[in-house]
C-alpha positions in Angstrom: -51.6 199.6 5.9 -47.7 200.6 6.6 -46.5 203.6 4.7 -43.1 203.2 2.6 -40.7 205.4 1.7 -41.4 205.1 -1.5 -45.1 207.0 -1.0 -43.7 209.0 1.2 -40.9 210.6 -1.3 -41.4 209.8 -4.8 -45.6 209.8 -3.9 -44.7 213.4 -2.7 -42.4 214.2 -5.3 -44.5 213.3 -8.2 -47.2 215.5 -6.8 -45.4 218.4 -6.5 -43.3 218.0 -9.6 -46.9 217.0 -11.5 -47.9 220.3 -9.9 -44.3 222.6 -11.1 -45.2 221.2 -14.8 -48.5 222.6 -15.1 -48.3 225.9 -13.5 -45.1 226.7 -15.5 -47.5 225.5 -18.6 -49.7 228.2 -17.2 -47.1 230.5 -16.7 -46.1 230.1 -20.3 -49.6 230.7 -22.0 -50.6 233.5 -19.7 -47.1 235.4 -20.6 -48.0 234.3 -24.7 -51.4 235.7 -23.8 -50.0 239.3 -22.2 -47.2 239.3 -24.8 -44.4 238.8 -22.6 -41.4 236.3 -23.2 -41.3 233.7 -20.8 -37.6 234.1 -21.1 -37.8 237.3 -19.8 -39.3 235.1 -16.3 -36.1 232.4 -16.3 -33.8 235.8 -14.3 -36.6 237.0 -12.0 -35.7 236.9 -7.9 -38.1 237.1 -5.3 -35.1 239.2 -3.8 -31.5 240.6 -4.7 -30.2 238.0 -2.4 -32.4 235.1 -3.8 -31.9 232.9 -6.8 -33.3 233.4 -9.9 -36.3 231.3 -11.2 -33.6 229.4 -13.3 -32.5 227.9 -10.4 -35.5 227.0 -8.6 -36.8 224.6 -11.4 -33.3 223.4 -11.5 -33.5 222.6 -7.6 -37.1 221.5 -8.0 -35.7 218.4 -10.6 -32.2 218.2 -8.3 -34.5 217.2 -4.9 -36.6 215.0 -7.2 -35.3 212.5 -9.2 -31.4 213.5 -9.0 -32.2 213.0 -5.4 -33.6 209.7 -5.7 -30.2 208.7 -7.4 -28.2 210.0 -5.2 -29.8 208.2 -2.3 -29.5 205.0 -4.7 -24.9 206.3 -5.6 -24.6 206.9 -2.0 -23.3 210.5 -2.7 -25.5 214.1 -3.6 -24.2 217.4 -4.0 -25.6 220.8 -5.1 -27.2 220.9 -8.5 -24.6 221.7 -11.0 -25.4 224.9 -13.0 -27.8 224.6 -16.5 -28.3 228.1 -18.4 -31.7 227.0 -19.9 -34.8 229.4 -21.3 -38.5 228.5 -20.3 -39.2 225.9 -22.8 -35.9 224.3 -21.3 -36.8 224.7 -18.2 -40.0 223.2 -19.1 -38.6 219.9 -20.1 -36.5 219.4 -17.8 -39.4 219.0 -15.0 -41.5 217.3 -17.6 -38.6 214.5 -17.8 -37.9 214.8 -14.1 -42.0 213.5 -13.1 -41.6 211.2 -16.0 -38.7 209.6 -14.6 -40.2 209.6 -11.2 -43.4 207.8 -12.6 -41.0 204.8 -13.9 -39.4 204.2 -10.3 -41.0 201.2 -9.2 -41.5 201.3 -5.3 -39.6 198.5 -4.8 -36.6 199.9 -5.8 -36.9 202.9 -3.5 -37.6 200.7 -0.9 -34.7 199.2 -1.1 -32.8 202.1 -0.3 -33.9 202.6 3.2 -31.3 202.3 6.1 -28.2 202.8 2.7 -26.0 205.4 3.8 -26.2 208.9 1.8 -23.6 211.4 2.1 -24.3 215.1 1.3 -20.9 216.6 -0.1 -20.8 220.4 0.0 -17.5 222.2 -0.3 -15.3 220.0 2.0 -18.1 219.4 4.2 -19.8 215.9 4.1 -23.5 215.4 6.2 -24.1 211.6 6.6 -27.5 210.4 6.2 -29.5 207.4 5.6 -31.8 207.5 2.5 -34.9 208.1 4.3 -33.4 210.9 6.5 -32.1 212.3 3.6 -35.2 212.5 1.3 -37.6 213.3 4.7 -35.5 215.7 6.2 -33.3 217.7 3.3 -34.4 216.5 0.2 -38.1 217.2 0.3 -38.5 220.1 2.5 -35.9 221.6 -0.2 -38.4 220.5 -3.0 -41.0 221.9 -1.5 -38.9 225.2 -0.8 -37.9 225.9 -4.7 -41.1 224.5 -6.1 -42.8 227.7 -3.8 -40.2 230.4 -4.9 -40.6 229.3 -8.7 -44.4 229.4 -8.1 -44.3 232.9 -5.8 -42.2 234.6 -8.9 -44.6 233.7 -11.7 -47.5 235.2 -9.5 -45.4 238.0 -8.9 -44.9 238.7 -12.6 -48.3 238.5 -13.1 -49.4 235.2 -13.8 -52.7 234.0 -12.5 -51.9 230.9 -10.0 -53.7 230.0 -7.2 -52.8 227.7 -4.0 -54.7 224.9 -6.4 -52.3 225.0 -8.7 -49.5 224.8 -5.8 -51.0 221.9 -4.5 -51.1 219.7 -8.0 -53.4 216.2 -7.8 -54.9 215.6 -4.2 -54.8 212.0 -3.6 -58.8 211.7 -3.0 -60.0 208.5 -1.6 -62.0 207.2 -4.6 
């Protein structure tokens, strides 16, 4: 059996977006549970130099699906800013794996060998849709999805590399 690009991106990305969603809902009822506001969470850094949790869910949903449609426009840039609490945040990877559960593999497949230029500043990177989601896209996914999940255990909550890893795809 061949592999597509299809299971290897969106069958990646709805695992590890599957995986953001529930350990920010555990996130959310551990900080209920310890009387903390989750909002409190949406500023943390790892680091001074780091961005805030905010951003890391933002980035997590911008290397998913906004990924997937910019391979498909030709065109991707850096996520665009979104001041949004927890609950926000929340939906926003809830809608991103939904989305991501609706692409059918044949349109992703159809993407492969397209042409995908990464605009930053007045920089362009050319890529072709699978170089872009196999060499920039995901590894950045997998980067912020991390960072969002190292902050909530720093601040207390009580993940473990299970939740990290999301739905194992077990041979049934």
């Amino acid at each position: 059996m061949a592999i597509s690009l299809y299971d290897v991106s969106v069958g990646s990305m709805l695992q590890t977006v599957g995986a953001v969603s529930a350990f920010l809902e555990k996130g959310r009822a551990w900080s209920q549970d310890a009387g903390i506001s989750a909002d409190e969470i949406v500023e943390a850094r790892l680091a001074d130099d780091m961005f805030p949790f905010r951003f890391q869910l933002l980035s997590v949903v911008h290397h998913s699906i906004n990924a997937i449609e910019g391979a498909r426009a030709g065109v991707f840039g850096p996520p665009a800013p979104q001041e949004l609490d927890y609950a926000g945040l929340q939906g926003l990877v809830a809608d991103a794996h939904a989305r991501l559960k609706a692409l059918s593999a044949d349109e992703v497949n159809a993407l492969e060998g397209r042409e995908v230029i990464f605009r930053i500043g007045q920089s362009q990177i050319p890529f072709t849709a699978e170089g872009f989601l196999m060499s920039f896209s995901l590894p950045n996914l997998h980067f912020h999805a991390a960072t969002a999940y190292d902050i909530l255990r720093q601040k207390g909550a009580p993940l473990g590399k299970r939740d990290y890893l999301g739905a194992l795809k077990i041979k049934a």
